[in-house]
Backbone of each chain as ProteinMPNN parsed JSONL, in Angstrom:
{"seq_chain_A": "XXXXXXXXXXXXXXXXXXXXXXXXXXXXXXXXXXXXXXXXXXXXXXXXXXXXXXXXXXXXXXXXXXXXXXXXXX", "coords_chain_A": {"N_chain_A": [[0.854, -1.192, 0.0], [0.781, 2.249, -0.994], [1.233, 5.472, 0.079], [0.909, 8.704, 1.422], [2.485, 10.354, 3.535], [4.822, 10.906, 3.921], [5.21, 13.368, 2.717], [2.617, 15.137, 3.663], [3.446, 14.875, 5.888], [5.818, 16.651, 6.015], [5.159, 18.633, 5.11], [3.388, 19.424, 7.371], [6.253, 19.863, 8.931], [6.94, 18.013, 10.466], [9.121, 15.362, 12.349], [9.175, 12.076, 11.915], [8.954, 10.801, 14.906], [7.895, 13.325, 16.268], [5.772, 12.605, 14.793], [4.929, 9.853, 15.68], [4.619, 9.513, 18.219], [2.413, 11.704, 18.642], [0.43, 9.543, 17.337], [0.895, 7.629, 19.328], [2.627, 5.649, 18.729], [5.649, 3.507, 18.333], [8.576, 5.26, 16.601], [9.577, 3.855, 14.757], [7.536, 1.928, 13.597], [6.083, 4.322, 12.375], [8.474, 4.952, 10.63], [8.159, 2.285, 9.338], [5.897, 1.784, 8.034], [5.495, 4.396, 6.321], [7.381, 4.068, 4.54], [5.891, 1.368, 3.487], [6.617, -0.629, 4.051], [5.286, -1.88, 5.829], [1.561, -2.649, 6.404], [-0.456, -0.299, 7.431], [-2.801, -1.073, 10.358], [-6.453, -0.681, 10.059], [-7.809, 0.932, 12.461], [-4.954, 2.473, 12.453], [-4.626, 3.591, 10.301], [-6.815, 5.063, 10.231], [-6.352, 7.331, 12.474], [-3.689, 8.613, 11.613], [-4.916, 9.598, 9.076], [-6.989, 11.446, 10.496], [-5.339, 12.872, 11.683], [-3.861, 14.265, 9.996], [-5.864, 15.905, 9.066], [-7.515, 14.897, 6.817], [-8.823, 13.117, 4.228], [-9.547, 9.95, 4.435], [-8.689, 8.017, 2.461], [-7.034, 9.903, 0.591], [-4.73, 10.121, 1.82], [-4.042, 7.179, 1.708], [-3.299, 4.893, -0.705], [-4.117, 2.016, -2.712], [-1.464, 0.033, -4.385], [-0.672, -0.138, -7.715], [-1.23, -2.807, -9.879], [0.795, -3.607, -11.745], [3.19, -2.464, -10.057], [3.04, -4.095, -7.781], [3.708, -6.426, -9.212], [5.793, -5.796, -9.705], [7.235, -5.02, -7.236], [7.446, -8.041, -6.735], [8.775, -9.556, -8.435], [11.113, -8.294, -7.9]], "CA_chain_A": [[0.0, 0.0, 0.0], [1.283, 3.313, -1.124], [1.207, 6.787, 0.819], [1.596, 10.692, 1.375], [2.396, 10.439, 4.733], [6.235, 11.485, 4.06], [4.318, 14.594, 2.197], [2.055, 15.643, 4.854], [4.775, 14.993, 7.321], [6.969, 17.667, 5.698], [4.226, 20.02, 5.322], [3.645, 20.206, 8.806], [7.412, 20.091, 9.691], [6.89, 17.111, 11.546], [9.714, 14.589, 12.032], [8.937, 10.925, 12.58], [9.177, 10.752, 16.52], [6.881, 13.976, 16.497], [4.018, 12.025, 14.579], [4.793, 8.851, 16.356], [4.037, 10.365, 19.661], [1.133, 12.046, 18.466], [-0.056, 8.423, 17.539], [1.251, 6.482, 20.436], [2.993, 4.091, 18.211], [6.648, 4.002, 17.897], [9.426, 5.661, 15.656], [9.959, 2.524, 14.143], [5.859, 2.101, 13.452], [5.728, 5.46, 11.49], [8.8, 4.731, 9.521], [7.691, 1.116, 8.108], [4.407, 2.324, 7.081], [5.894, 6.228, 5.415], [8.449, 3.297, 3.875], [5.397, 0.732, 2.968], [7.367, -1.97, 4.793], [3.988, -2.248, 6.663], [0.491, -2.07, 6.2], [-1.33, -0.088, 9.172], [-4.104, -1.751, 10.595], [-7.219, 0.407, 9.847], [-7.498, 2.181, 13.297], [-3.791, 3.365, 12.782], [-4.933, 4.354, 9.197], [-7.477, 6.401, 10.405], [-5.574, 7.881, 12.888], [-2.932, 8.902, 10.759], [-5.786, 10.091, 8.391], [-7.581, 12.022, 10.989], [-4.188, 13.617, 12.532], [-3.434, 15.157, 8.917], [-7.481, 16.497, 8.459], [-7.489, 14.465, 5.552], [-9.642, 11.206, 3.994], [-8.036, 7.939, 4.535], [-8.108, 7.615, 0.65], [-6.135, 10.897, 0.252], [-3.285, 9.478, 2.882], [-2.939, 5.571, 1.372], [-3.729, 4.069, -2.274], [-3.237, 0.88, -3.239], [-0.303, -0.423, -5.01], [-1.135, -0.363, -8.812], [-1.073, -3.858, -10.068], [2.422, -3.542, -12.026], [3.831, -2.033, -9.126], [3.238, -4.931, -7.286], [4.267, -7.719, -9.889], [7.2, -5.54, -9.835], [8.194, -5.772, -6.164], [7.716, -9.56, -6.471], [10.084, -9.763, -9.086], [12.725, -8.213, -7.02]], "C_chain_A": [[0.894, 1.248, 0.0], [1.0, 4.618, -0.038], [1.871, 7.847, 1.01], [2.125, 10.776, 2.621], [4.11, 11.515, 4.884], [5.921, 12.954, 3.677], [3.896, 15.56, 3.532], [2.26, 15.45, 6.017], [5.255, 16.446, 7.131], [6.381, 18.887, 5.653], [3.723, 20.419, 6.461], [5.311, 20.432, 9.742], [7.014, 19.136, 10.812], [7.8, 16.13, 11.15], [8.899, 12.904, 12.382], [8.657, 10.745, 13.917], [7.948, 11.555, 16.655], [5.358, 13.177, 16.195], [3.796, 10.849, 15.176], [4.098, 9.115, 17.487], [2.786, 11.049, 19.721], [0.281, 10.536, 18.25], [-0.292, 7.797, 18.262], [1.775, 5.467, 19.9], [4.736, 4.399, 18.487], [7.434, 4.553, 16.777], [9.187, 4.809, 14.534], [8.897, 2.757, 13.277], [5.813, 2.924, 12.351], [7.038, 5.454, 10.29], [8.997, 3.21, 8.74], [6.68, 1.728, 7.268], [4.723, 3.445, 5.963], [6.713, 5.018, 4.082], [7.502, 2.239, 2.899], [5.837, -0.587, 3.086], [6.52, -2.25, 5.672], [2.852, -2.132, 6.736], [0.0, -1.617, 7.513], [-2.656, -0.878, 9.233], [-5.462, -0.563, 10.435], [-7.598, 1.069, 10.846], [-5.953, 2.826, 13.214], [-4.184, 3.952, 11.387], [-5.868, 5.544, 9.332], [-6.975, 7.283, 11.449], [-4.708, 8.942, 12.606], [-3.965, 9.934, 10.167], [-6.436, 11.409, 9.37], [-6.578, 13.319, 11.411], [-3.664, 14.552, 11.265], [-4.457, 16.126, 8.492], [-7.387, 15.513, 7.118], [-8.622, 13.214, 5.644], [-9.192, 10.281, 4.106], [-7.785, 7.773, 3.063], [-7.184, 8.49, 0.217], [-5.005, 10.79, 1.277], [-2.602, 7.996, 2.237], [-4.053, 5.432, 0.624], [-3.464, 2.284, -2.187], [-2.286, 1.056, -4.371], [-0.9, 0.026, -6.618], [-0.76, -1.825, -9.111], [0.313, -4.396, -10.553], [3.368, -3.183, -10.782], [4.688, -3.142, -8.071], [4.007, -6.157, -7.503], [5.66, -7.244, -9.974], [8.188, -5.568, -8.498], [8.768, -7.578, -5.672], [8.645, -9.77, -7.059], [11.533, -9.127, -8.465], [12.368, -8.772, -5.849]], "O_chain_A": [[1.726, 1.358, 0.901], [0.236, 4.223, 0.842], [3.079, 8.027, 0.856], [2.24, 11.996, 2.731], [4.391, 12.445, 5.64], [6.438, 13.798, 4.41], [4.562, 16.38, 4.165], [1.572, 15.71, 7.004], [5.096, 17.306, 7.997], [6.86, 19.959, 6.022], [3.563, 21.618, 6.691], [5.47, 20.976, 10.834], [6.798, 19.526, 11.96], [7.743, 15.751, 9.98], [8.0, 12.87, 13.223], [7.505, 10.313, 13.893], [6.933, 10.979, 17.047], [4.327, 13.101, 16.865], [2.616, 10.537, 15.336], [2.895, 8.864, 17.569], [2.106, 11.012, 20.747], [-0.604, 10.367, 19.088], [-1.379, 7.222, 18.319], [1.555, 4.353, 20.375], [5.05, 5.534, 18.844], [6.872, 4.279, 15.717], [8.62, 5.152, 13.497], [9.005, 3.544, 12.337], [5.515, 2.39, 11.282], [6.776, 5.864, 9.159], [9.766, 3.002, 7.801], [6.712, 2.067, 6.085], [4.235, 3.365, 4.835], [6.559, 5.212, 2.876], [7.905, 2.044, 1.752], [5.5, -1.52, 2.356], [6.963, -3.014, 6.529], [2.707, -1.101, 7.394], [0.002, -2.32, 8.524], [-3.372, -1.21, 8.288], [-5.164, 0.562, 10.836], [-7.909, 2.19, 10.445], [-5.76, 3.763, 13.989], [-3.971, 5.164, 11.415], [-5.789, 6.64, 8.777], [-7.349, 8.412, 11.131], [-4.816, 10.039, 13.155], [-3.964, 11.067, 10.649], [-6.307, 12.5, 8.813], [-6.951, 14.492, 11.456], [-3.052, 15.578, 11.56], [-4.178, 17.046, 7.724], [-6.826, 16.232, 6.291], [-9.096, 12.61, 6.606], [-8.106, 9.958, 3.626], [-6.703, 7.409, 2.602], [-6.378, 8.026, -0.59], [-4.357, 11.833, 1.358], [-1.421, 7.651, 2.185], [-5.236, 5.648, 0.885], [-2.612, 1.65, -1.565], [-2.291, 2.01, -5.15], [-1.881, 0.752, -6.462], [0.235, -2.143, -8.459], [0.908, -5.333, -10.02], [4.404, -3.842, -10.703], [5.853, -3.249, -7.69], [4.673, -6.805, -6.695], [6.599, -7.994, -10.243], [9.367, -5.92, -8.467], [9.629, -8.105, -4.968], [9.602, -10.219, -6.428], [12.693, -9.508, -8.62], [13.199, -8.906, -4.951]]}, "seq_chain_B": "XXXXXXXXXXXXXXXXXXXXXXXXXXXXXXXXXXXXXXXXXXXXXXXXXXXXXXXXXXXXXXXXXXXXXXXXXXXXXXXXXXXXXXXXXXXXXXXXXXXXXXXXXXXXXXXXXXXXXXXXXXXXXXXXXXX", "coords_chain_B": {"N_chain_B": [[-1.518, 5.236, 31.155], [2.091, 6.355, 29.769], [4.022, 5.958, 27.148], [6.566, 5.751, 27.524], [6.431, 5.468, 30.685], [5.665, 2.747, 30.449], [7.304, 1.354, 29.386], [9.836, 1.615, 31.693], [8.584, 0.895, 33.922], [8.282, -2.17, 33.318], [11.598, -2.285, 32.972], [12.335, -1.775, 35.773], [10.73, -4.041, 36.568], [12.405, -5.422, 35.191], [14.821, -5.968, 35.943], [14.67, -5.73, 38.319], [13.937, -8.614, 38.541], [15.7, -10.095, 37.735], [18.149, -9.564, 39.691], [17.196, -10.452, 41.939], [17.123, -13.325, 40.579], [20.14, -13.929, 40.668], [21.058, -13.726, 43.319], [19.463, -15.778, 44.671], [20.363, -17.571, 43.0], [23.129, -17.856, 44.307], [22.28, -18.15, 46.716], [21.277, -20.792, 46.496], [23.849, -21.677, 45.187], [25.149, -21.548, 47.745], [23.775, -23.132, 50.078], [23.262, -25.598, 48.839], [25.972, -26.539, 49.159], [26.9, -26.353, 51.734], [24.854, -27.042, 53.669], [22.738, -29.612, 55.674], [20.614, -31.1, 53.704], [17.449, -32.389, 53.741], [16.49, -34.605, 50.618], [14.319, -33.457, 49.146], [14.522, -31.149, 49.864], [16.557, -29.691, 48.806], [15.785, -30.035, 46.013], [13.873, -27.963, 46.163], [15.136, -26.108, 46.163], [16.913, -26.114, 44.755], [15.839, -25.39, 42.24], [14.367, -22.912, 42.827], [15.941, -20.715, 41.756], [14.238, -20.434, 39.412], [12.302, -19.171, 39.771], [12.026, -15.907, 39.837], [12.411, -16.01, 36.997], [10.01, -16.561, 35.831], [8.442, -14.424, 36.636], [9.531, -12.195, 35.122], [8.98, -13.176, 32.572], [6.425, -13.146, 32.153], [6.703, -9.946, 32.796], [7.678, -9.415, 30.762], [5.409, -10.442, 28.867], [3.506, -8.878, 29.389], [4.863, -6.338, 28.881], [4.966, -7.188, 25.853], [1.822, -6.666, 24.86], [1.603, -4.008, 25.38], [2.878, -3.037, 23.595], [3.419, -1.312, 20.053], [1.437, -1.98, 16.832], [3.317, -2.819, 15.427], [5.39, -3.437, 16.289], [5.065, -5.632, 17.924], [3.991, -7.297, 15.5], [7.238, -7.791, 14.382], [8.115, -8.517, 16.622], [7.11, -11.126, 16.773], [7.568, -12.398, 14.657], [10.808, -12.25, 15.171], [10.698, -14.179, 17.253], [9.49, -16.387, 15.756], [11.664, -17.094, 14.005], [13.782, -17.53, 15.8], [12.355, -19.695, 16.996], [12.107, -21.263, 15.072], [15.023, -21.754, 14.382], [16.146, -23.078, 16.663], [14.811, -25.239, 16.843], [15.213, -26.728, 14.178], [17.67, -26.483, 14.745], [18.301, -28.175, 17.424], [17.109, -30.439, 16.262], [19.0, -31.485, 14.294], [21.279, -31.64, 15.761], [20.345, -33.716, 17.25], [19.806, -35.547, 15.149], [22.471, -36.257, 14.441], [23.428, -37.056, 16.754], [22.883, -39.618, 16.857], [24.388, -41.048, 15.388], [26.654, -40.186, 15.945], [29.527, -39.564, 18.717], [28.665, -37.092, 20.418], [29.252, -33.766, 22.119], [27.586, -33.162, 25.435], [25.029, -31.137, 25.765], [24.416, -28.313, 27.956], [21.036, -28.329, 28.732], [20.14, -26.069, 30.533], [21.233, -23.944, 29.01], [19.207, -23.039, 27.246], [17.116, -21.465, 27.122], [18.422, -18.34, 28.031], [19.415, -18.358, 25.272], [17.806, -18.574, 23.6], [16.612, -16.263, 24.442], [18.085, -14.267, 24.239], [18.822, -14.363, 21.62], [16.625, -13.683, 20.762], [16.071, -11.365, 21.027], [18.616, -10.273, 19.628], [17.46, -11.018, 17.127], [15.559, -9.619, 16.754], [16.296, -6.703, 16.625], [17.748, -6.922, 14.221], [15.809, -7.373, 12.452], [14.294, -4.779, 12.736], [16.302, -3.374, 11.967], [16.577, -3.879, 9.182], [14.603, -2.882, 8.44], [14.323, -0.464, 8.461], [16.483, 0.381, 6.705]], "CA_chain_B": [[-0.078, 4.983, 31.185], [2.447, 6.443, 28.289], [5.105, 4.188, 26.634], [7.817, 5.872, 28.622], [6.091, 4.969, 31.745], [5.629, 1.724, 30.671], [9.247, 0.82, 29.624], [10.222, 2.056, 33.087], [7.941, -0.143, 34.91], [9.219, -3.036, 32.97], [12.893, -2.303, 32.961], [12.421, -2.016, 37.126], [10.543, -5.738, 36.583], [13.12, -7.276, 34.198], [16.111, -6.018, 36.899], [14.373, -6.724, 39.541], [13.68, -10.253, 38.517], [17.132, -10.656, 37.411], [18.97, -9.569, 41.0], [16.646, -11.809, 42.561], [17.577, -14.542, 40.461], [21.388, -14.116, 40.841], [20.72, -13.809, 44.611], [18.828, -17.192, 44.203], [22.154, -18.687, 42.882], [24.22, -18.121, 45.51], [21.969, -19.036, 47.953], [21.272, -22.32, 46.115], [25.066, -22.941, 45.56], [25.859, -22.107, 49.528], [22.632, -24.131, 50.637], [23.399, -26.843, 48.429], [27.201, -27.084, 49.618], [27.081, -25.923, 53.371], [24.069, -27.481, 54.465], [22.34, -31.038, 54.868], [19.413, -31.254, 53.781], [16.462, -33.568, 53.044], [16.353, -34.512, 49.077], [12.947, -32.263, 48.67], [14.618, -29.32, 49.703], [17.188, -29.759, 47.961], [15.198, -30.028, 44.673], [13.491, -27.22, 46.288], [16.215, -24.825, 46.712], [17.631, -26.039, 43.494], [14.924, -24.661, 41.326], [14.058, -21.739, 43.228], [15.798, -19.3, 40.544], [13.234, -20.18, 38.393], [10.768, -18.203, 39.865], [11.812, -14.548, 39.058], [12.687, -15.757, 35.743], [8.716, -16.245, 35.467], [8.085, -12.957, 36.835], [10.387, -11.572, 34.018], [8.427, -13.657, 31.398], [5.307, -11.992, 33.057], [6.523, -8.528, 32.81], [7.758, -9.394, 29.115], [4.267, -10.487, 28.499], [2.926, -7.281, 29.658], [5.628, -5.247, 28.044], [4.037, -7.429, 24.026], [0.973, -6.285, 24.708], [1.399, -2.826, 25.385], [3.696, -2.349, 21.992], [2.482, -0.978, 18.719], [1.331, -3.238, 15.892], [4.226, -2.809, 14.158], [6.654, -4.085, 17.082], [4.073, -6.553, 17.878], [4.268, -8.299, 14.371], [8.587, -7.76, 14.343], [8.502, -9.329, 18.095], [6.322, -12.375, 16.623], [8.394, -12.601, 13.361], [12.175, -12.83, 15.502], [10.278, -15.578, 18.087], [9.274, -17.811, 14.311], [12.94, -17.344, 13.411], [13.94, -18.133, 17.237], [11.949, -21.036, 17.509], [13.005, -22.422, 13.773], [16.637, -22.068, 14.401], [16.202, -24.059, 17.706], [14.088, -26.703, 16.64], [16.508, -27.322, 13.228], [19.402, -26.974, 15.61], [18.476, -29.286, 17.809], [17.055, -31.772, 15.353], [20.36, -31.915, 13.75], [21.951, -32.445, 17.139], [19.379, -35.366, 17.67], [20.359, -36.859, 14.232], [24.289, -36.492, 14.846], [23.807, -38.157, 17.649], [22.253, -41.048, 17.033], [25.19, -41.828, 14.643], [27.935, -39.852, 16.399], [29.615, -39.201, 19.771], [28.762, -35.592, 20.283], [29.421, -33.333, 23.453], [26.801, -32.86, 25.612], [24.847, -29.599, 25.656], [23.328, -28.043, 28.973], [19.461, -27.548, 28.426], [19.916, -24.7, 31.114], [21.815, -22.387, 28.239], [18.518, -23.14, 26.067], [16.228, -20.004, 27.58], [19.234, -17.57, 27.841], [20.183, -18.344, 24.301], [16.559, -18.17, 22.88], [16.039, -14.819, 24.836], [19.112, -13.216, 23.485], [18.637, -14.54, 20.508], [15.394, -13.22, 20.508], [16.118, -9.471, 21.002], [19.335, -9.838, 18.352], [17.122, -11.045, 15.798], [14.71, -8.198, 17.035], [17.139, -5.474, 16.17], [18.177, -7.248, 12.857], [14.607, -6.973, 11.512], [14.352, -3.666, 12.918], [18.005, -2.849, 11.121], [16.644, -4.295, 8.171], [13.147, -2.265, 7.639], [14.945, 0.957, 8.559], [17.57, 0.467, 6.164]], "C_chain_B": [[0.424, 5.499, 30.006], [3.33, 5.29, 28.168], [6.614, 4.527, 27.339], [7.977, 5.165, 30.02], [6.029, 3.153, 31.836], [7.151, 0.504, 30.747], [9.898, 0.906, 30.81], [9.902, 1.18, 33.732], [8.556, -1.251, 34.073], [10.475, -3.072, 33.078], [12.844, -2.569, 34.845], [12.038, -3.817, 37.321], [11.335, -5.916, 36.865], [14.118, -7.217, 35.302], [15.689, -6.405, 38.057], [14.263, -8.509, 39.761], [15.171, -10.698, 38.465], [18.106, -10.372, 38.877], [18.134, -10.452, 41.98], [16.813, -13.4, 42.323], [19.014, -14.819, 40.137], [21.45, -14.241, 42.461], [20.131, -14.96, 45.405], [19.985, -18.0, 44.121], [22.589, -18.528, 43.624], [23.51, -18.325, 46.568], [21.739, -20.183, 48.031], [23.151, -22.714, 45.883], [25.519, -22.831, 46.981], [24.969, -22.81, 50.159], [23.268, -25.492, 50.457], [24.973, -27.633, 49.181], [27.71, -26.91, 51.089], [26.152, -26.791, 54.2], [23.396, -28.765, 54.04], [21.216, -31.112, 54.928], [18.561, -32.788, 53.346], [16.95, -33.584, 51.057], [15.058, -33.742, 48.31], [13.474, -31.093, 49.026], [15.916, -29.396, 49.035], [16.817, -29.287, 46.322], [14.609, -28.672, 44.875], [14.136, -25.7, 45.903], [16.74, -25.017, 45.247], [16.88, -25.455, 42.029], [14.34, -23.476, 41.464], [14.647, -20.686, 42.339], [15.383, -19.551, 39.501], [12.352, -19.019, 38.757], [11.014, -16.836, 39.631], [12.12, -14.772, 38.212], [10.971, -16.174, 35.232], [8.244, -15.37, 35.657], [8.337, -12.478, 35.664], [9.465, -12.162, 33.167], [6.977, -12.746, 31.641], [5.331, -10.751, 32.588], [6.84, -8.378, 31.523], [6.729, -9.287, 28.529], [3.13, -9.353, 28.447], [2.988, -6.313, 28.83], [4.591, -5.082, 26.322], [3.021, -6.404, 24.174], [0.662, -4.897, 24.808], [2.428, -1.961, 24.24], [2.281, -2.265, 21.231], [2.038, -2.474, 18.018], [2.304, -3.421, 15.204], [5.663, -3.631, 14.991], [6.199, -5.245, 17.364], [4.713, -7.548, 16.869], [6.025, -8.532, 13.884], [8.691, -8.781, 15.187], [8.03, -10.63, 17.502], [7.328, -12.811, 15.596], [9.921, -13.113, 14.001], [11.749, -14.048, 16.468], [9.777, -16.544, 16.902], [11.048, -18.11, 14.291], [13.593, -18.104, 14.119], [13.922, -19.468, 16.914], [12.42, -21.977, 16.05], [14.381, -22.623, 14.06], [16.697, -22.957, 15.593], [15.93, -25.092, 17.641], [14.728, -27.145, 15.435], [17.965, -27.737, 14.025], [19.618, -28.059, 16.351], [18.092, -30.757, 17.384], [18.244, -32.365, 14.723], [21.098, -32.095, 14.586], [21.802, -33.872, 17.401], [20.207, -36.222, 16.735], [21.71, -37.166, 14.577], [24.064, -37.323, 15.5], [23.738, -39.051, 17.854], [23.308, -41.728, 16.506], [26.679, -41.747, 15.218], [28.338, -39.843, 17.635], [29.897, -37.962, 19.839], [29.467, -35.109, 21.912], [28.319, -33.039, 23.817], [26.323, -31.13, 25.948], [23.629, -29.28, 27.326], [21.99, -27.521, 28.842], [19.497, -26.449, 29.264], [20.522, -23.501, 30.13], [20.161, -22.356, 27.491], [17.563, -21.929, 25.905], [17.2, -19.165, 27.499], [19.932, -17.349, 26.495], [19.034, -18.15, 23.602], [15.982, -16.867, 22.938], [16.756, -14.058, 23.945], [19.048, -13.411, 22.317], [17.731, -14.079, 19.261], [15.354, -11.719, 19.882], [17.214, -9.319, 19.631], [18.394, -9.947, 17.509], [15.989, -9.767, 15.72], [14.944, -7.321, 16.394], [17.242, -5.44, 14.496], [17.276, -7.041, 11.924], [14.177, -5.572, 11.647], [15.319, -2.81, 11.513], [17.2, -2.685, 9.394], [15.272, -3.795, 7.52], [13.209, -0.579, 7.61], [15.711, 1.051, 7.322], [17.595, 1.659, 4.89]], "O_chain_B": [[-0.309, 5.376, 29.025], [3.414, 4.199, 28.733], [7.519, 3.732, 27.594], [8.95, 4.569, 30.482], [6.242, 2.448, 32.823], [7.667, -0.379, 31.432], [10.731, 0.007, 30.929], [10.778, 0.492, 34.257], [9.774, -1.17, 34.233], [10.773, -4.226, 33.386], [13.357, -3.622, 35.222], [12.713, -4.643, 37.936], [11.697, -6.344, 37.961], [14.418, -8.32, 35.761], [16.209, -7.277, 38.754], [14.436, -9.28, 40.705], [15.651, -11.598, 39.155], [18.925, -11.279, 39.03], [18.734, -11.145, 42.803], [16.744, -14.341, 43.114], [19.267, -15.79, 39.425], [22.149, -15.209, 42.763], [20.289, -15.076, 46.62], [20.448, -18.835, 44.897], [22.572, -19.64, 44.152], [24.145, -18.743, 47.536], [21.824, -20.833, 49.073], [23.668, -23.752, 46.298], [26.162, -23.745, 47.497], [25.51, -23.303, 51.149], [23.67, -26.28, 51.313], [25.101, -28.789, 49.584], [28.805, -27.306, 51.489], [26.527, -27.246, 55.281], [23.293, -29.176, 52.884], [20.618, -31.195, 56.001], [18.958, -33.839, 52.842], [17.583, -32.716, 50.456], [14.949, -33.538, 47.101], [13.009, -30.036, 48.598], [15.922, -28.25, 48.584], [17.401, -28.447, 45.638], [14.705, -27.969, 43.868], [13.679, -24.627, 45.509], [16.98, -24.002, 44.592], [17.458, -25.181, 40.978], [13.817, -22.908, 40.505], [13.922, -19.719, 42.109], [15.917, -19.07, 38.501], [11.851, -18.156, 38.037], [10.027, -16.346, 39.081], [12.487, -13.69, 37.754], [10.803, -16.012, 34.023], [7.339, -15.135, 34.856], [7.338, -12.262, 34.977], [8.786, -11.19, 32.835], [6.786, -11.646, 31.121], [4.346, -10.268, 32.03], [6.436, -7.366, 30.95], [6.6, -8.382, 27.705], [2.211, -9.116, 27.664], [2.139, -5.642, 28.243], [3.994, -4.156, 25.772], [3.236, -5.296, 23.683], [-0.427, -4.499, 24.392], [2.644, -0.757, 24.101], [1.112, -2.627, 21.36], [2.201, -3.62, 18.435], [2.232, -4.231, 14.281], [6.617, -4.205, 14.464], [6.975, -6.146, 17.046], [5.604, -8.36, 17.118], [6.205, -9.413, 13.043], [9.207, -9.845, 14.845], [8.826, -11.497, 17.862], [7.959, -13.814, 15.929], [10.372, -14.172, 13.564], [12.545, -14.987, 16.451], [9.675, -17.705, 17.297], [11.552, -19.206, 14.536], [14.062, -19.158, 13.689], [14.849, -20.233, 16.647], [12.941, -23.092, 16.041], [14.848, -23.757, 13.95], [17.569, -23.806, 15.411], [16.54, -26.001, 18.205], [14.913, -28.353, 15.581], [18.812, -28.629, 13.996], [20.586, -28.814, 16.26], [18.483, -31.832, 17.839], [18.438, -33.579, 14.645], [21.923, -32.945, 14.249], [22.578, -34.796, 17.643], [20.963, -37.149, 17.027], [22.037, -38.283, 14.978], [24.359, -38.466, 15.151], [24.281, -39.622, 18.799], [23.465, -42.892, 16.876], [27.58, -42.583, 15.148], [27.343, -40.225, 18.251], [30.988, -37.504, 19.497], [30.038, -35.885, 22.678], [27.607, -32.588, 22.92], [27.06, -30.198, 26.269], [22.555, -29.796, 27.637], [21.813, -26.302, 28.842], [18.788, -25.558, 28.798], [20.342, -22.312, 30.392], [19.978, -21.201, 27.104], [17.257, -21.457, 24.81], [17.074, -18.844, 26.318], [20.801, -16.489, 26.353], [19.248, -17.324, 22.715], [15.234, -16.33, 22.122], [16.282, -13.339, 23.065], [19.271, -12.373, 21.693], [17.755, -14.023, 18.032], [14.902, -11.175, 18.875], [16.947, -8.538, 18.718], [18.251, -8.9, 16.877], [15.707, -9.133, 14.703], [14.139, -6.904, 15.562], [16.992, -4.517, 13.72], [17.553, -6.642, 10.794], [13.656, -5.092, 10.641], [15.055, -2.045, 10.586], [17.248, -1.704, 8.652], [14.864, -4.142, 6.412], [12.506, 0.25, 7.032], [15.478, 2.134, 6.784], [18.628, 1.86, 4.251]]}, "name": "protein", "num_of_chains": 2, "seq": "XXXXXXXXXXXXXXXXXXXXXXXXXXXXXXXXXXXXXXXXXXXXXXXXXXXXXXXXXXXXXXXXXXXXXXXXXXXXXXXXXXXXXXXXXXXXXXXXXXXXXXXXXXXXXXXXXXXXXXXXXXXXXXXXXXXXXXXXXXXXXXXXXXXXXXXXXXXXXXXXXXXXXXXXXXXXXXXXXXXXXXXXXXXXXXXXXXXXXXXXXXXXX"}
C-alpha cells in the first residue's frame, strides 16, 4: 500500500518521533508504514488520516497492479 | 499509562527479577554445599531461581501487549525465526547423535540463548526495515 504520509509529514514540519508520539505508536511504526514496509491496521490508518485532516483515501492508495508484480520480481 | 512509563515499569521488573535470580544462585550454591538437607529441599532450593525468571516472562508479556502493531508483528516474526533455528538446531543435534559421539549440551543455556537470541534477531529486523 502506497502513501503521502512522508508529504504531509513535511508540510507540517513534523519529524517521525513527532508524529509517532502524536499516535502512540513508535518511531519505528511510522517509519515502516511512510516506507510501505507495513500495512497499518485500519485504526492506525485512520488515525494517521484524521491527525493530517485528511480522507483515509487521500493518505494511502493501493499499489497499482504492475507495481506490485514488480516488487515480487525483485 | 504512556510508553515511557511503561518501559520504566518493565525495565524495574526485568532487573528486579534478574537480581533476585542471581541472589537465588548463591543461595542455592551455599545451601546446596554448606548445608544437609532432606532430598525435597534440595530439589526445592535447586529450582528456586526459576521463579523470578517467570516474573520476568510476566513482565515481558505485559511489556508485548502494550507495543504498537508494528513491534508486535517484528517481536512475533524474531520468536518464528527463534523457535526455527532451535528446533533445526536441535534436530540436527538429535540426528548427529544417534550416529555420532557428540558433546553434551546443557538444556539450562537453552532459555538464555533463545532470549538473546530473541532481542538480536529483534534489532536485525528492525536494522533491516529501517535500512
Amino acid at each position: 500500500m502506497n502513501n503521502r504520509i512522508k508529504v504531509l509529514r513535511a508540510e507540517r514540519d513534523w519529524s517521525q518521533q513527532a508524529l509517532a508520539d502524536k499516535l502512540g505508536v513508535s518511531r519505528q511504526a511510522v517509519n515502516a508504514v511512510e516506507r510501505g514496509k507495513h500495512d497499518p491496521s485500519l485504526q492506525l490508518a485512520f488515525d494517521m488520516a484524521t491527525l493530517f485532516g485528511q480522507r483515509i483515501e487521500d493518505v494511502f492508495f493501493p499499489e497499482k497492479k504492475s507495481d506490485t508484480d514488480n516488487n515480487e520480481e525483485n | 499509562m504512556n510508553k515511557s512509563e511503561q518501559e520504566t515499569k518493565f525495565m524495574k521488573r526485568f532487573i528486579g527479577s534478574m537480581v533476585v535470580f542471581l541472589l537465588l544462585i548463591a543461595v542455592q550454591s551455599f545451601s546446596l554445599e554448606l548445608l544437609d538437607m532432606p532430598t525435597w529441599l534440595q530439589v526445592v532450593v535447586t529450582i528456586l531461581p526459576v521463579t523470578p525468571l517467570i516474573c520476568a516472562f510476566f513482565a515481558y508479556k505485559a511489556r508485548y501487549k502494550a507495543l504498537d502493531e508494528y513491534m508486535k508483528a517484528l517481536t512475533g516474526e524474531a520468536f518464528l525465526w527463534m523457535i526455527g533455528i532451535l528446533c533445526f538446531s536441535s534436530f540436527i543435534y538429535g540426528m548427529l547423535a544417534m550416529k555420532f559421539s557428540l558433546p553434551s549440551v546443557n538444556l539450562a543455556l537453552v532459555m538464555p540463548v533463545v532470549f538473546g537470541g530473541h532481542g538480536l534477531i529483534l534489532q536485525l529486523l528492525i536494522w533491516k526495515d529501517n535500512e
